[in-house]
N, C-alpha and C positions, 0 to 999 in steps of 0.2 A: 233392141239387142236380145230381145226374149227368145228369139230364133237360135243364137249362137251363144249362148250360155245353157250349162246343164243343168240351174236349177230352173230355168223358163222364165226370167223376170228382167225387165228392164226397159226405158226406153230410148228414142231415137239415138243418133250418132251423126256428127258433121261427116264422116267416112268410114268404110271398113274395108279394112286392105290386105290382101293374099299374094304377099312377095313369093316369086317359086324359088329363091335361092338366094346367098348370104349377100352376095352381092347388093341383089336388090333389095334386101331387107337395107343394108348398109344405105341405100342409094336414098332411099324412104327415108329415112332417120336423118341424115344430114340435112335433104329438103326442109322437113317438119323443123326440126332447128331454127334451121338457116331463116324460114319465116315466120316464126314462134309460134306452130301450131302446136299447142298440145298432143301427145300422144301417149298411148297406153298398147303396151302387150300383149297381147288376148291372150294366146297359148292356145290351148284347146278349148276353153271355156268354160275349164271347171276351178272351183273355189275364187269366182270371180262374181260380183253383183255391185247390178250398171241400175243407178236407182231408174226410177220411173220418170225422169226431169231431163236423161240421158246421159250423154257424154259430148261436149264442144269440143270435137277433137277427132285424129284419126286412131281408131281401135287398129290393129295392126293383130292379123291372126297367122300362127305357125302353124295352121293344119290346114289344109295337106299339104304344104307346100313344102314346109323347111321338118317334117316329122323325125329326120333326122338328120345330124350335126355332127360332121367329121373338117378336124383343124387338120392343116397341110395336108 
């Protein structure tokens, strides 16, 4: 994960995922649910630290995809 966090630290991840729009972010999250994978919101990757052990789970990142967020 030391690639997509700003402060460079972290390890592995069972996924990381780049939904382009709310839809499919929507679409990702009910899956993960539905089959109780863990997930975490990345965002951009700052004020986030993913230890060195990782994350069992899908990281789920909003850049570039979803950088901005307009409702109806």
């Amino acid at each position: 994960m030391k690639k997509f966090t700003s402060i460079k630290v972290g390890g592995l991840r069972t996924g990381l995922l780049f939904p382009r729009d709310v839809d499919e972010l929507k679409k990702l999250v009910l899956y993960a649910r539905k089959k109780a994978i863990p997930t975490m919101i990345l965002g951009k990757g700052t004020n986030v630290i993913v230890t060195d052990r990782g994350f069992r789970g899908w990281m789920i990142s909003l850049d570039p995809g979803l950088l901005k967020f307009e409702e109806g």
